[in-house]
DRENKEVEX-54916 format. One record per residue: residue in one letter; x, y, z of N, C-alpha, C in turn. Coordinates in pm, 1 decimal. Layout:
BEGIN
- A	X	Y	Z	X	Y	Z	X	Y	Z
...
end
This chain:
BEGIN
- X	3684.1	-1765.0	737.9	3543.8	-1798.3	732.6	3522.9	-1946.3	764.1
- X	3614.3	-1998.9	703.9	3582.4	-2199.9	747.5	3615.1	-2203.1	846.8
- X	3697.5	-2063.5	954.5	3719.1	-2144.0	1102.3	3607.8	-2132.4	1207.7
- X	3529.4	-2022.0	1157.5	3442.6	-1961.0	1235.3	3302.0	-2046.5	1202.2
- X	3311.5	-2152.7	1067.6	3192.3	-2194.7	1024.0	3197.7	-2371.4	1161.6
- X	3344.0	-2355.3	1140.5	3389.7	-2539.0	1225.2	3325.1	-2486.8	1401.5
- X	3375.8	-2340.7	1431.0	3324.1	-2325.3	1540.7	3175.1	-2310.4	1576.4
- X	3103.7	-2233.0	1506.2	2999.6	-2216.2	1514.2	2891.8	-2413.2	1550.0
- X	2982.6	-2493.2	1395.1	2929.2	-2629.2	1388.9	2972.2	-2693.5	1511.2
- X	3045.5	-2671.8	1592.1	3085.3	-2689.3	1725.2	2998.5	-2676.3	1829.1
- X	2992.8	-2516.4	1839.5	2891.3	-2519.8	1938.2	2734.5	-2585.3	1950.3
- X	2681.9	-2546.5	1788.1	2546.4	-2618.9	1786.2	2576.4	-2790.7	1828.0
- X	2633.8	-2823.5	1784.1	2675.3	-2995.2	1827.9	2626.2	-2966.1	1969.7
- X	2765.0	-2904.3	2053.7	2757.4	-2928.6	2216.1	2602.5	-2917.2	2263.0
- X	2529.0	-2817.0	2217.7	2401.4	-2743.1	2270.8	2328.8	-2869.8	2224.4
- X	2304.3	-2960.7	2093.0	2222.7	-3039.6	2081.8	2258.7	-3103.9	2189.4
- X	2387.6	-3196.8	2186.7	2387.8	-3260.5	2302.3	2362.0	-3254.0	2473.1
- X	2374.1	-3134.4	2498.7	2312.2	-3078.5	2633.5	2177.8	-3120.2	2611.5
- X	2115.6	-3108.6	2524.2	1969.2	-3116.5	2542.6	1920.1	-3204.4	2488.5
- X	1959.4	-3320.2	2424.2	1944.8	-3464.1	2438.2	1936.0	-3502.3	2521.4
- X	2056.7	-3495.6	2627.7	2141.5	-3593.3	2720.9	2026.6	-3511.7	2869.9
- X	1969.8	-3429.6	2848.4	1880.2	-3405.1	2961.7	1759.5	-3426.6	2980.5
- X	1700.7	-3485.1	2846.4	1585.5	-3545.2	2840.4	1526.7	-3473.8	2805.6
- X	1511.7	-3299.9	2772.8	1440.5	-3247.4	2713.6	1363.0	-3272.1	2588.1
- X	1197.5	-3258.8	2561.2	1142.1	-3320.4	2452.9	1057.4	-3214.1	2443.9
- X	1030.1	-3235.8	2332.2	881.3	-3151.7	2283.3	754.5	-3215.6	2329.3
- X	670.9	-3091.0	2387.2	552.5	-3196.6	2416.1	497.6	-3268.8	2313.6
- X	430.9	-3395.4	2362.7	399.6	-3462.2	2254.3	248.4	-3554.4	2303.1
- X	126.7	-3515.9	2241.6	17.4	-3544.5	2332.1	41.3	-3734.6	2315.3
- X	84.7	-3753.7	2249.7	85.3	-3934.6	2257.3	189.0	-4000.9	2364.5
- X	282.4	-3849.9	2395.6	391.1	-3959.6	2525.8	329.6	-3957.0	2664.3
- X	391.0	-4006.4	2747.0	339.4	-4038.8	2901.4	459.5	-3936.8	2969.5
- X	363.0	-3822.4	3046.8	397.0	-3775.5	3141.3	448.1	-3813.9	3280.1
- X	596.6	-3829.0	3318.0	606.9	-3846.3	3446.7	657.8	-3743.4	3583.0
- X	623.0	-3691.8	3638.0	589.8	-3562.5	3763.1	650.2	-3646.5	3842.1
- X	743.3	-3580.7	3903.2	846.5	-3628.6	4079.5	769.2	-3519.0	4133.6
- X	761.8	-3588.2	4283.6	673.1	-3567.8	4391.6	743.7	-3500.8	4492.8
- X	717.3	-3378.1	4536.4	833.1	-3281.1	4646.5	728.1	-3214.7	4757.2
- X	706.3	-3279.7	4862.0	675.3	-3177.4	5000.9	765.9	-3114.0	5105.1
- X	781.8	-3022.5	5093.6	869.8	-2985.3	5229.0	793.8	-2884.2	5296.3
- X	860.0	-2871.2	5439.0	808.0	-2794.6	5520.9	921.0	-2729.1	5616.8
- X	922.9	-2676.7	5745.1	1040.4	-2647.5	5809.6	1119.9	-2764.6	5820.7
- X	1069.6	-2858.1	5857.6	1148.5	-2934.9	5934.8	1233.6	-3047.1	5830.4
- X	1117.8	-3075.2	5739.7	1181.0	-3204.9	5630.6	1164.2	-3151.4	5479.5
- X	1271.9	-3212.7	5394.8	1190.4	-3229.1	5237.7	1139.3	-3389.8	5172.7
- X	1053.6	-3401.9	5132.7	1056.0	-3524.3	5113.3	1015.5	-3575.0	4937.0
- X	1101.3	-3644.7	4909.4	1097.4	-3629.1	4784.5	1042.2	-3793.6	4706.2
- X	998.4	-3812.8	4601.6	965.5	-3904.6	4522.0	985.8	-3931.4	4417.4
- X	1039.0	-3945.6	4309.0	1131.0	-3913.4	4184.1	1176.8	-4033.0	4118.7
- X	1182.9	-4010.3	3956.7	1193.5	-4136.8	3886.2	1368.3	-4128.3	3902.9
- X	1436.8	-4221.6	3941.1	1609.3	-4247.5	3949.1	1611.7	-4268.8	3886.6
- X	1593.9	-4333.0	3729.9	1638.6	-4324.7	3636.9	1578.3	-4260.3	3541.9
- X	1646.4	-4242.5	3392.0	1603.4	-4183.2	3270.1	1702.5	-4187.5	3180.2
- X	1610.1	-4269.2	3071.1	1741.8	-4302.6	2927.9	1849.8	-4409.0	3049.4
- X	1813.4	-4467.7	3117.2	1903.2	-4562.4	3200.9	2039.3	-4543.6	3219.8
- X	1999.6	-4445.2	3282.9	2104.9	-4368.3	3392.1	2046.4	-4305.5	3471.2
- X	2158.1	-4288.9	3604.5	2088.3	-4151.3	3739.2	1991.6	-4061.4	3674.7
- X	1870.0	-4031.7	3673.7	1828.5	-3909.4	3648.7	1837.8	-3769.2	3771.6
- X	1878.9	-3632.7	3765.8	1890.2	-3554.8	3868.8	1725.8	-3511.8	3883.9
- X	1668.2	-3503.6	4005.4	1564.7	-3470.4	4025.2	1534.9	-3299.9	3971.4
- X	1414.8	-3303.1	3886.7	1364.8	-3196.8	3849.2	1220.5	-3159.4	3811.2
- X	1190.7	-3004.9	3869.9	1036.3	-3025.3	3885.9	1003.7	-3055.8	3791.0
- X	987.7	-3035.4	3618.3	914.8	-3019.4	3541.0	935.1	-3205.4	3475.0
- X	789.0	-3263.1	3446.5	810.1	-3389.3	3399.1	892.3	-3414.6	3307.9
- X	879.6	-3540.4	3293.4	997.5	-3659.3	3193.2	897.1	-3703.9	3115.9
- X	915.0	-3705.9	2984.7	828.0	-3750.9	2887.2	891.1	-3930.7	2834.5
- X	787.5	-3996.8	2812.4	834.7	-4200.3	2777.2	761.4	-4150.4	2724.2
- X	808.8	-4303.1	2593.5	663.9	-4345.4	2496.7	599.2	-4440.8	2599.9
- X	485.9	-4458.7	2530.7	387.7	-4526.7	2603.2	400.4	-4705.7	2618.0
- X	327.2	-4733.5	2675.6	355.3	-4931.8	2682.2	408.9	-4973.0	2858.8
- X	437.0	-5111.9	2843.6	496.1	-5135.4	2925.6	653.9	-5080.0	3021.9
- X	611.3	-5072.2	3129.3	760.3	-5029.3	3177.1	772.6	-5068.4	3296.2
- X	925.6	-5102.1	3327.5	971.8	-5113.3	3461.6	1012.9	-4978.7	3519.5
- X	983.3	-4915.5	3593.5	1090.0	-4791.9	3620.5	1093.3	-4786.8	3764.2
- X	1249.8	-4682.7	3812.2	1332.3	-4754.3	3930.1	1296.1	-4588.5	3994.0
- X	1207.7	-4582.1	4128.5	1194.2	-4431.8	4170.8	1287.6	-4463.9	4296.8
- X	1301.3	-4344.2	4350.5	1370.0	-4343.8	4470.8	1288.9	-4285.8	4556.6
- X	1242.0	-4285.6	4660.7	1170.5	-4191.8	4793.5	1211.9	-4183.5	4945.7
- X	1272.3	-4013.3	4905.2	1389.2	-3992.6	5052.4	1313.6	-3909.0	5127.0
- X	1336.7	-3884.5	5206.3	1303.1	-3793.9	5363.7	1400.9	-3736.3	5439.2
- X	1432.1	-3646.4	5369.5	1577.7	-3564.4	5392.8	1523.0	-3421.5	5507.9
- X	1644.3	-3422.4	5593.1	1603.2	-3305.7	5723.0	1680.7	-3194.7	5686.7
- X	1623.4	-3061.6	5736.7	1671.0	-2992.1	5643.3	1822.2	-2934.5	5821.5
- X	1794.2	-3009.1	5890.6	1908.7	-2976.6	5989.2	2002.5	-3059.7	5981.5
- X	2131.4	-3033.4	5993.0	2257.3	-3088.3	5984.4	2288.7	-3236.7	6055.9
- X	2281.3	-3340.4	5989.1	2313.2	-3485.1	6084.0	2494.9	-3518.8	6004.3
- X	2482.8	-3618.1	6076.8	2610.4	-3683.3	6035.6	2620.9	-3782.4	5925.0
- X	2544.8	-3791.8	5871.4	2521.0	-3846.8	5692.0	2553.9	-3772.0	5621.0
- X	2619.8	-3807.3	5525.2	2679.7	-3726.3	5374.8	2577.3	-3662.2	5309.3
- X	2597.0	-3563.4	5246.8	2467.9	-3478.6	5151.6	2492.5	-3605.0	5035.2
- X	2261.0	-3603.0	5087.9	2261.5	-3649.8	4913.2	2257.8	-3565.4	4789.6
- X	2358.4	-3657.1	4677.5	2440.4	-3562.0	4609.4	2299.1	-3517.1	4509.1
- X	2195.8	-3539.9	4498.7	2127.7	-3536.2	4420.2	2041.7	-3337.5	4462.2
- X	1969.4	-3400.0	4554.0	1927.4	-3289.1	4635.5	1991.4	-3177.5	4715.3
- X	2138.9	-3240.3	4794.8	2223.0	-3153.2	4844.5	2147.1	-3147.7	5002.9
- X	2075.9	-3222.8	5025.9	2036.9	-3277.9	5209.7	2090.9	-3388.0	5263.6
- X	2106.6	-3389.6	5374.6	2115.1	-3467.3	5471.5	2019.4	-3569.6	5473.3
- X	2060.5	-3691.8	5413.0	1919.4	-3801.7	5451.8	1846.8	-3851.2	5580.6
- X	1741.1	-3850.8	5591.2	1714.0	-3948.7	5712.2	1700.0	-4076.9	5715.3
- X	1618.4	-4101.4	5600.5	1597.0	-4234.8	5556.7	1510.6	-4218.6	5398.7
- X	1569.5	-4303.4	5327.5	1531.7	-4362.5	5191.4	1503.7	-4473.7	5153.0
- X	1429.6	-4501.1	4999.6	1375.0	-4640.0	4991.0	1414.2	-4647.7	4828.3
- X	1455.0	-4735.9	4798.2	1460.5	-4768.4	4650.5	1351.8	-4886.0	4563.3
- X	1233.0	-4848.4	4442.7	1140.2	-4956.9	4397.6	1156.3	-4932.0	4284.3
- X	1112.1	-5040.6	4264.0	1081.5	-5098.1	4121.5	940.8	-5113.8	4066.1
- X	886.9	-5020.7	4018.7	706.1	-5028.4	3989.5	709.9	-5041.0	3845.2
- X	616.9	-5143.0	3825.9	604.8	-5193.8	3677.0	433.4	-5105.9	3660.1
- X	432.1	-5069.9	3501.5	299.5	-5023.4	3474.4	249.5	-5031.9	3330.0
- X	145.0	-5042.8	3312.6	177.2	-5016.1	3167.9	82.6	-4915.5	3132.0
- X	155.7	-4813.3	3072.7	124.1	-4685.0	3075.6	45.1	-4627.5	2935.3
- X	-56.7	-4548.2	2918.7	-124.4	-4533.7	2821.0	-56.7	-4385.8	2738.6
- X	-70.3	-4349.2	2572.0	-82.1	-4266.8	2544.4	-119.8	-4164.2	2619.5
- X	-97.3	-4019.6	2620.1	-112.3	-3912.9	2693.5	-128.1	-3899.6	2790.3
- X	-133.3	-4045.9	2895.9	-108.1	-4035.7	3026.1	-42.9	-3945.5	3099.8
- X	-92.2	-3879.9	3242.4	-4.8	-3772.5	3322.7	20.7	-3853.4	3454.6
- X	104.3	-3919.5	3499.6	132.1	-3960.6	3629.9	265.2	-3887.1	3683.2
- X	228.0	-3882.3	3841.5	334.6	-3858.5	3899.0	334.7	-3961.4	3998.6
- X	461.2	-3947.1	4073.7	532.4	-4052.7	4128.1	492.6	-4035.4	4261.7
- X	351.6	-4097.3	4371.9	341.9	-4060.4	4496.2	399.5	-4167.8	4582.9
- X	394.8	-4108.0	4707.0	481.4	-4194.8	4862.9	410.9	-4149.3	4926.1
- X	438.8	-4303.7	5077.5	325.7	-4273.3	5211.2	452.4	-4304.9	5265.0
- X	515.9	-4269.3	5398.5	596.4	-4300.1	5489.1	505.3	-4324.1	5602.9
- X	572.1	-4473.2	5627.9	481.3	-4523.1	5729.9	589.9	-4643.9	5805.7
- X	601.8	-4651.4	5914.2	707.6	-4714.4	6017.0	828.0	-4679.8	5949.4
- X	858.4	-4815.2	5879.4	983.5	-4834.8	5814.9	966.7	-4905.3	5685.9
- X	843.5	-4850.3	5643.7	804.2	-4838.3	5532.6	848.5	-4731.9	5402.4
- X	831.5	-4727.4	5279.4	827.7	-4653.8	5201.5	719.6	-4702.2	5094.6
- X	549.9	-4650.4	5102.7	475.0	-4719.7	5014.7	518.9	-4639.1	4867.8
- X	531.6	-4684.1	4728.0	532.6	-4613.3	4637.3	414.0	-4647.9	4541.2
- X	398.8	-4564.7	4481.6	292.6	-4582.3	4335.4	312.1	-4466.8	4191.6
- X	264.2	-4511.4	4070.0	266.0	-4420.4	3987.8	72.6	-4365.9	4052.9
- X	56.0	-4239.4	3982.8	-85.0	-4189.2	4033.5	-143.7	-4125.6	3914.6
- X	-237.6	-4139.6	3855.0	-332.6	-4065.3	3749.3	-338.3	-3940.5	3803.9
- X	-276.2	-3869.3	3738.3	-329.1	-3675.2	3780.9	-489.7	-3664.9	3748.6
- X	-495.7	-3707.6	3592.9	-620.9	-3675.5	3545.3	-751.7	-3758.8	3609.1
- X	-747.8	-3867.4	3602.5	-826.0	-3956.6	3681.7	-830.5	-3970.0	3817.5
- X	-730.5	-3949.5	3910.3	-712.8	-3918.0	4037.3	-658.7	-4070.6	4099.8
- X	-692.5	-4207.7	4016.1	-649.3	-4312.6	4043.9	-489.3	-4363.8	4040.8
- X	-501.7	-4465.1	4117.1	-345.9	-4565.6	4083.9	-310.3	-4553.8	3983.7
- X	-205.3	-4613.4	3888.6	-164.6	-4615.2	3767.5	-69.4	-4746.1	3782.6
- X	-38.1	-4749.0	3909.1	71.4	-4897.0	3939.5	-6.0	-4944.7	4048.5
- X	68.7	-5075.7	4085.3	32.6	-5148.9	4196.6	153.6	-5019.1	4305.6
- X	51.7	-5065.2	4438.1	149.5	-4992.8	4577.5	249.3	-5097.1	4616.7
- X	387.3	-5016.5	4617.6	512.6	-5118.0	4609.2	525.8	-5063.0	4746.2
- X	559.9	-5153.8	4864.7	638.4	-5155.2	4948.2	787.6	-5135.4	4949.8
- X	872.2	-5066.2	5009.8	980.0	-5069.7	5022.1	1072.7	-5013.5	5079.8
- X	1144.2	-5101.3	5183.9	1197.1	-5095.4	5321.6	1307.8	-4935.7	5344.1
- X	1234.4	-4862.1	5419.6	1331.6	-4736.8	5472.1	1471.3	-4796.2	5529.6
- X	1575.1	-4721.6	5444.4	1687.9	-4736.7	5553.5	1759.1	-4633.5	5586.6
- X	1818.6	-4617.7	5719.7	1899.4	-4514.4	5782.7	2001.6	-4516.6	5817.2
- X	2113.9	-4477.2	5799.4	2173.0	-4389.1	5723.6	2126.6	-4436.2	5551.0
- X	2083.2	-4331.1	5451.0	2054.7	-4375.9	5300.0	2203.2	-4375.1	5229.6
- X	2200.2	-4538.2	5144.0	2349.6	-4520.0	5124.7	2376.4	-4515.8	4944.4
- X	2449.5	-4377.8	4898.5	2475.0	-4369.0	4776.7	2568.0	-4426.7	4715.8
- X	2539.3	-4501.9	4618.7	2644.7	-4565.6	4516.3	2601.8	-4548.9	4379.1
- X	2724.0	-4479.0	4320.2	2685.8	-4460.4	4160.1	2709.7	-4601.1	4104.9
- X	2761.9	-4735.4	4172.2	2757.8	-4868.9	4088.1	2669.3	-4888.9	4164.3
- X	2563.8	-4863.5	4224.8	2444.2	-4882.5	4250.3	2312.0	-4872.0	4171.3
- X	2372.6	-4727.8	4191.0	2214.7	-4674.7	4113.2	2270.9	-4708.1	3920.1
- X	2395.1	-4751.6	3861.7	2382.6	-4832.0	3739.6	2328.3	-4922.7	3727.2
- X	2395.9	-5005.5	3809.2	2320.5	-5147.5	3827.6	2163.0	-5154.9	3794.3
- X	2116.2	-5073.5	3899.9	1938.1	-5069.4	3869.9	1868.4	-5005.7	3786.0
- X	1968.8	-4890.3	3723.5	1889.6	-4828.9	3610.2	1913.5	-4957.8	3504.5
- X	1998.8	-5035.5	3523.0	2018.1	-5105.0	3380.2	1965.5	-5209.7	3356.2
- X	1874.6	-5197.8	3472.5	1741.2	-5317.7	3495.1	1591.9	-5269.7	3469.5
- X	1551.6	-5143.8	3439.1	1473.3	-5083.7	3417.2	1464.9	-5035.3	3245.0
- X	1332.7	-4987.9	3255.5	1306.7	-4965.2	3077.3	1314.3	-4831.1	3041.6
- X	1331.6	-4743.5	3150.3	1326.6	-4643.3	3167.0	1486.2	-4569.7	3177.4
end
């Protein structure tokens, strides 16, 4: 009976921790909603997404990320991945072929029960970013510029580095 009680206390451990460590929360009308941004069509997917969470890589996923509210730095990424075969490495996140990506830094300070998601304009060799009021339909950040590059290049002492500069 005590071995089956150590196992049992085992597994519940692992399962809390799965679902810590993924950010899962209870809704909570006082935290700030954050929504990653996904269009695709035949030809491209194009994505917008907070890169970090709990300051580390976050993996892109539809359903929002819940913060407390206040000030924040947070680090999005916005790629433009083809869904036809090039000679760039799959990004490991999405599992496409990049064309070109942009990495920002948008500061905001974000209200109780706020709903933003994370929008992008691709424009030259541009990547405009912003947080966006769902409910209000307005900005929520200033529009960050930030420079497309091609081939998009992944580094996990990259993307540490910048999550560990963010509040997020």
């Amino acid at each position: 009976m005590r071995k089956s009680y150590w196992k049992s206390s085992a597994f519940i451990a692992a399962m809390l921790n799965v679902f810590l460590i993924s950010g899962v929360q209870a809704d909570d009308s006082n935290m700030v909603t954050i929504e990653n941004f996904k269009h695709e069509n035949d030809a491209t997917l194009e994505v917008a997404q907070l890169m970090c969470f709990k300051r580390h890589l976050a993996p892109y996923r539809e359903k929002g990320r819940q913060i407390e509210p206040g000030k924040h730095k947070l680090w999005v990424r916005a790629v433009n991945l083809a869904w036809a075969n090039r000679t760039s490495e799959l990004d490991p996140v999405v599992n496409r072929r990049p064309i070109a990506g942009a990495y920002a830094l948008i500061e905001a300070d974000l209200k109780p029960g706020q709903h933003v998601a994370i929008y992008r304009l691709f424009k030259d060799k541009i990547a405009y970013v912003w947080l966006h009021d769902l409910d209000t339909g307005q900005p929520a950040s200033k529009i960050i510029p930030a420079k497309l590059t091609s081939p998009f290049a992944f580094s996990s002492q990259r993307y540490d580095r910048q999550c560990a500069k963010g509040t997020v």
